[in-house]
C-alpha positions in Angstrom: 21.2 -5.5 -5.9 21.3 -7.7 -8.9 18.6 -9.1 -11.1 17.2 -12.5 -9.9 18.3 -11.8 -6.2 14.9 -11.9 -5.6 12.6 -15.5 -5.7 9.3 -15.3 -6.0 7.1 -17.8 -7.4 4.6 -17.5 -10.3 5.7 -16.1 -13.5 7.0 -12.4 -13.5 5.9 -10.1 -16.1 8.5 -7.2 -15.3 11.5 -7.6 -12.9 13.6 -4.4 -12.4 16.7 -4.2 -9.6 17.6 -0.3 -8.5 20.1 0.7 -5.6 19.2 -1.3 -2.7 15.7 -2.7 -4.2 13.9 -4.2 -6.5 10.2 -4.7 -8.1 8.6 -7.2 -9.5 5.0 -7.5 -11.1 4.0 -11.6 -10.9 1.5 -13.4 -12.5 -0.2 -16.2 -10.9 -2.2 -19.3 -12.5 -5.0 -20.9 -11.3 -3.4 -23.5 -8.7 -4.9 -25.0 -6.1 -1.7 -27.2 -4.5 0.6 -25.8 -2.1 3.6 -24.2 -2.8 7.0 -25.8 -0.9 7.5 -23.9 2.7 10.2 -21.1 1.2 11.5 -18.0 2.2 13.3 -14.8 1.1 17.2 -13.5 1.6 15.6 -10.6 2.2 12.5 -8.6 3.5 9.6 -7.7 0.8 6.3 -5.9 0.7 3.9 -7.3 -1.7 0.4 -5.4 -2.7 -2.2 -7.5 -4.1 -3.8 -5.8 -7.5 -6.5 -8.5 -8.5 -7.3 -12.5 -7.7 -7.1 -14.4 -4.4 -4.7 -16.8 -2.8 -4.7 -18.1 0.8 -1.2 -17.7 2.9 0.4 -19.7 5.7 2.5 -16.5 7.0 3.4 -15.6 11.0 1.8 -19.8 12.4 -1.3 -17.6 10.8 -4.0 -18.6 7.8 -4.8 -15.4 5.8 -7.0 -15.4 3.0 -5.4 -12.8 0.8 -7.5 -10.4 -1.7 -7.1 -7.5 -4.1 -5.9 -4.7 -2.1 -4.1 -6.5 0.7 -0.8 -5.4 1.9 1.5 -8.0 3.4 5.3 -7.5 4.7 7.7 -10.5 4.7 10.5 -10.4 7.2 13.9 -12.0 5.4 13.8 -15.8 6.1 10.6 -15.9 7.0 9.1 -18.9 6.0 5.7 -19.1 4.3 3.7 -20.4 2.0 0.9 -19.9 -0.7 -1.8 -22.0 -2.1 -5.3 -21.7 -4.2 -4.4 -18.9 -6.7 -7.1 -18.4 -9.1 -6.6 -17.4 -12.2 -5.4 -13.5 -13.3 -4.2 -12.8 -9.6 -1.4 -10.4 -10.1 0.9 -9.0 -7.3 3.6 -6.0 -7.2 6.3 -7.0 -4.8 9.3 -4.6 -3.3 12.1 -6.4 -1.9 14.8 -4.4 0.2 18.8 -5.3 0.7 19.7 -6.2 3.8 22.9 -4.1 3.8 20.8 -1.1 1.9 18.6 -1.2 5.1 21.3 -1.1 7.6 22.8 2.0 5.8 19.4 3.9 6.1 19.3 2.7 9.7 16.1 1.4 9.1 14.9 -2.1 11.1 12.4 -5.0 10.0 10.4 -3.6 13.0 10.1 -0.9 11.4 9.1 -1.9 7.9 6.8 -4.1 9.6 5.2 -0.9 11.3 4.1 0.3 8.0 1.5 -2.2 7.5 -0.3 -0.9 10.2 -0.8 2.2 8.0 -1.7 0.6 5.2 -3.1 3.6 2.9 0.0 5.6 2.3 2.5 2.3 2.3 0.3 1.1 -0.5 0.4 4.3 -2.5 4.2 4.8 -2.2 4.5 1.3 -3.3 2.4 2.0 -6.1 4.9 5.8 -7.0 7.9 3.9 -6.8 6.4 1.2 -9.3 5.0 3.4 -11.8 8.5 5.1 -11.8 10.6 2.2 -12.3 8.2 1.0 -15.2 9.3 4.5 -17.0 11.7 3.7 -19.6 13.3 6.9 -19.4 17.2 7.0 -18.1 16.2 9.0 -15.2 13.3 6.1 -13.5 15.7 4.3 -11.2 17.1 7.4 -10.2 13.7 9.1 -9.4 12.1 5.8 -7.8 15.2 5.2 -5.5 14.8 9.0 -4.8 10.9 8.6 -4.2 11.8 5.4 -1.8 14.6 6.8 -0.2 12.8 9.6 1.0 9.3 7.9 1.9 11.8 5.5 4.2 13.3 8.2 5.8 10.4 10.3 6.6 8.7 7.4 8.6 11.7 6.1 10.2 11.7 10.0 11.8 7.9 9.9 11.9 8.2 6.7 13.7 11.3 7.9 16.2 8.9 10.9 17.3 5.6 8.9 17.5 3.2 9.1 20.4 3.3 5.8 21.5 0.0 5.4 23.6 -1.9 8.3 21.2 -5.4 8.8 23.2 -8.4 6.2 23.1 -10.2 9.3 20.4 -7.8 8.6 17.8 -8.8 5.2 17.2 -12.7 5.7 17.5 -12.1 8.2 15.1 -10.6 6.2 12.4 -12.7 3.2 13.3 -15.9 5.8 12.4 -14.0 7.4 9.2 -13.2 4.2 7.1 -16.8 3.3 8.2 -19.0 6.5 7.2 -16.3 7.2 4.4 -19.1 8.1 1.9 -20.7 10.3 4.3 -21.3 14.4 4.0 -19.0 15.2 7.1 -19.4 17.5 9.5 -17.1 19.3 12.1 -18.9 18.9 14.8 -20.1 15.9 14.4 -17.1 14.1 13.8 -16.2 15.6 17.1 -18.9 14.0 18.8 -18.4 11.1 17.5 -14.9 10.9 18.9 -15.8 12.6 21.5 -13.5 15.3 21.8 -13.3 19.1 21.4 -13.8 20.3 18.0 -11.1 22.9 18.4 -9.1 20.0 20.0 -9.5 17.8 16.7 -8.8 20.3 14.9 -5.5 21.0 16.5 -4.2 17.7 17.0 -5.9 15.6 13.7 -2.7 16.0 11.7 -0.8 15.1 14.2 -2.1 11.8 15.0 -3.2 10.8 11.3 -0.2 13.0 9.1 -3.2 14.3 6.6 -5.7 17.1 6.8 -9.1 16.0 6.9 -10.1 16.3 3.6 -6.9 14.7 2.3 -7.5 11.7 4.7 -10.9 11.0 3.4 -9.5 11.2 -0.2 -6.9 8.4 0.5 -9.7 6.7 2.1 -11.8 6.9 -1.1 -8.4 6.4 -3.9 -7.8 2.5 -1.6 -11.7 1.7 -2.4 -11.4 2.7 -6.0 -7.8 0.6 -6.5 -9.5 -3.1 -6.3 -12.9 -2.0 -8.1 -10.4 -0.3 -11.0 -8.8 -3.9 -10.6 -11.2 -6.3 -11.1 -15.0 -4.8 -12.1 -15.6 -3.6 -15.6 -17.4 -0.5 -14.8 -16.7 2.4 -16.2 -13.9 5.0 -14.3 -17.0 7.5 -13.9 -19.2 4.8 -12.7 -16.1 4.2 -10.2 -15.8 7.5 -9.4 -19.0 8.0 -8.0 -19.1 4.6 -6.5 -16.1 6.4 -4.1 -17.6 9.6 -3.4 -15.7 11.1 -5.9 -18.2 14.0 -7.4 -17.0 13.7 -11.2 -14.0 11.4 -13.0 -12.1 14.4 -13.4 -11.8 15.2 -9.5 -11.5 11.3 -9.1 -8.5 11.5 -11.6 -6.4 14.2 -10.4 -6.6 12.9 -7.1 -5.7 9.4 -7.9 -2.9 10.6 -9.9 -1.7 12.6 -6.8 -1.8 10.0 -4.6 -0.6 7.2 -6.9 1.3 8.0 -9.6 -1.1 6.6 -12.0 -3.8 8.0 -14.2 -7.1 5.3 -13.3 -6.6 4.2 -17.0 -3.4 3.1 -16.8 -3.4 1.6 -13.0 -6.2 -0.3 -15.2 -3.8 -1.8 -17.8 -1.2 -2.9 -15.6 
């Protein structure tokens, strides 16, 4: 893929094409007029780091804010009004051809919005890799991507397709009480299954432990507030249940590829 392949409007602070992709970090003004009804050659994710915008997308009005993730089929048209001023978006786009090679479909890509947490965060590895000067960044981000891709295209093949009515209650209550001391048992409840049946069949249906589920939970609140507040990392760390900033940093290294300072500065 070759630089400028990709079109996306605003002004683009770093633009950087690999084997079959390419980032971008934009830059929007304050604007309240409508962009011209465009679309793409080919299909994008875009993550939302700080500022608004509102989006014609799908014949539906969203009202997009820090921390959204949005996918973009190719020639999908759609467009973008009432940027303020400092909103500043990552965007992957994919190569057609590339995607056929991995035998991986739009449907597909499109699937991974509906688990937002970990498409996010390997949007965010594969950016903070490419931004590396080093020889070796396209070569571990197209690595990084090529692998994520594959594992949920075979995640995705092997997928319960009807998973039972528990699994949703259960997430439902988890991004609600995320801040809460849980318990075993009365997580159980709360789904209202077995606790030695949750305990057998909660990796299956959410691909984390417990524990590592609730942190991803925590690191996706933290990435807006690191965004756009100016409270201190400690002060944000706390805010998200973390118990210190150091605990708080080692995990949102883990899960994002950034230290918190540096998601900061982007």
């Amino acid at each position: 893929m070759s630089e400028g392949t990709a079109v996306f409007l605003g002004e683009t602070y770093f633009m950087k094409p690999a084997q079959g992709f390419q980032v971008a970090f934009n830059g929007y003004s304050g604007n309240a007029a409508f962009e011209e009804w465009h679309s793409h050659e080919n299909p994008s994710f875009s993550l939302l780091l700080s500022g608004t915008y509102e989006e014609e997308l799908h014949l539906k009005h969203y009202k997009r804010v820090p921390g959204d993730l949005k996918f973009v089929p190719e020639n999908e048209v759609h467009r973008c009004s009432h940027y303020v001023q400092g909103t500043r978006k990552i965007n992957l786009e994919l190569s057609r051809e590339w995607l056929q090679q991995m035998e991986v479909s739009q449907q597909q890509l499109d699937l991974l919005t509906t688990q937002a947490m970990p498409t996010k965060f390997n949007l965010l590895k594969v950016f903070h890799e490419m931004q590396d000067p080093g020889e070796q960044s396209k070569a571990s981000a197209e690595l990084l991507l090529y692998g994520w891709l594959q594992g949920q295209h075979a995640l995705q093949k092997t997928a319960v397709r009807n998973p039972p009515a528990w699994v949703g209650l259960l997430k439902e209550y988890l991004h609600d009480q995320w801040d809460s001391k849980f318990v075993l048992e009365v997580i159980a409840r709360e789904a209202g299954i077995h606790p030695v049946s949750l305990s057998k069949y909660f990796p299956k249906y959410f691909s984390a432990t417990l524990g590592n589920y609730i942190n991803q939970i925590k690191i996706d609140k933290s990435l807006s507030l690191i965004r756009t507040s100016s409270g201190s990392l400690t002060d944000i760390a706390y805010r998200c249940g973390f118990a210190d900033q150091a605990h708080f940093t080692r995990t949102f290294k883990a899960v994002t590829g950034y230290l918190p300072k540096d998601f900061r500065k982007i």
